[in-house]
Phi, psi and omega in degrees: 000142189282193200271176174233165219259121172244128192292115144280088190314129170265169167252184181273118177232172162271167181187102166047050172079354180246126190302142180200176201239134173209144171217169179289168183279308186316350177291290185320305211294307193301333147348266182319282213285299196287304187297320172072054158219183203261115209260159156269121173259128196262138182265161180269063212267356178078197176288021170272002172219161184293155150310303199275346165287280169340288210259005182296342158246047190240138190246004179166137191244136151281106186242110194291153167292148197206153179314283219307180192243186178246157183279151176326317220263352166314299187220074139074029200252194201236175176296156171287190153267175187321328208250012197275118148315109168277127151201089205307327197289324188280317185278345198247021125290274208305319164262051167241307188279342166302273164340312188295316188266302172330271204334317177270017184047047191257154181308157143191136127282150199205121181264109180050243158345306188281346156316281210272039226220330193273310204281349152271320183310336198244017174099007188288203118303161186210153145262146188285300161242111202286349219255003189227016182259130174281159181095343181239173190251174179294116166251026174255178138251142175255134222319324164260019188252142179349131164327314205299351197254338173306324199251006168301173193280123189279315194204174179250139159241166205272083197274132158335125176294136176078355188266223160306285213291301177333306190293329180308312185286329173069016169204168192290328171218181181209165188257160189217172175275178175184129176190072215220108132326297175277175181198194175237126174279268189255113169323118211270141171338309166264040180223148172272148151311158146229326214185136154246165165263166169310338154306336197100359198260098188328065178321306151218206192181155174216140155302130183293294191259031178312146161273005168178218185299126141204078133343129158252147176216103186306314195278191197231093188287346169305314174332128166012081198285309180264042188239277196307049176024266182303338189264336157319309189286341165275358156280307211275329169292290189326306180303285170340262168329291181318317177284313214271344168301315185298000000 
């Protein structure tokens, strides 16, 4: 029997000028490497295809982090402005193919974007910009600086006593990377905390009555997956679940 098969969402990218489906490379390689599964990249066709086609030959889903934001008007926010990165294809997948893969009890993960990506798809909220919300800190990096340093470990998060992460991490908190604009506002009904930052500002969650794995998390663990403990062991609970569904 082959590797079991993991979905990645792609976003709406360029190619010379041609509309094209991209995800980072480093998603895939943490698939491949962390997950020891075979990663699929899915495209972001919007309502152009069934849900249920996308995921039927998927043993687990990634749903990955991306420049762009989701638009406001997703979960109930005012228009963005003009210059706001968007990408309307990725969101009419992605919060389609969410619901759809609970349901079907499949594996998932959902990474930065893909966090609030789980907490609007289940009825949450978003702050549009957490970095203009009082009370709360710059949860971006900046744009210009080298990868190895956008993605160093940023803050300590707070782990839920009992929860998922905690027991993965074997300690109440871990350091995390941070490269996020948006955040979660009103948490959605079916998610439990996993992780706060020193602000208070809710980093992750798992569906409370999922029929198996399924995590969000804001920070981004693929980054130099198999370097990182804690961010190994959250591929390695995923990869776990995915085999035992294949």
């Amino acid at each position: 029997m082959g590797r079991p098969v993991i979905g990645i969402v792609a976003s709406s990218g360029d190619q010379h000028g041609q509309p094209a489906h991209v995800a980072l490379t480093q998603y895939a390689e943490a698939v491949a490497r962390a997950a020891d599964a075979v990663p699929l990249l899915i495209p972001s066709l919007g309502d152009g295809m069934d849900v249920r086609d996308l995921l039927a030959p998927l043993d687990g889903l990634l749903v990955p982090g991306d420049r762009s934001n989701i638009a406001p008007p997703r979960y109930g926010g005012p228009p963005p402005p003009a210059d706001e990165v968007l990408d309307e294809a990725r969101d009419e997948t992605a919060l389609a193919l969410i619901p759809a893969a609970l349901a079907a009890g499949l594996p998932l993960l959902a990474v930065c974007r893909g966090f609030e990506e789980l907490n609007v798809a289940l009825g949450g909220t978003l702050h549009f910009r957490v970095h203009e919300v009082a009370g709360l800190a710059d949860h971006r990096a900046p744009t210009e600086l080298p990868p190895a340093r956008r993605f160093a470990p940023a803050h300590a998060v707070a782990l839920e006593p009992g929860g998922l992460l905690a027991g993965l991490a074997g300690a109440p908190e871990a350091m995390v990377n941070s490269l996020h604009a948006q955040g979660v506002d009103r948490l959605a009904a079916g998610l439990a905390i996993e992780a706060r930052a020193p602000d208070g500002l809710i980093e992750a969650a798992r569906v409370a009555d999922a029929r198996g794995f399924a995590l969000g998390v804001q920070w981004h663990p693929e980054w130099r997956v198999t370097e990182t403990p804690f961010y190994r062991a959250i591929f390695r609970a995923f990869a776990d679940a995915v085999a035992g569904r294949a």
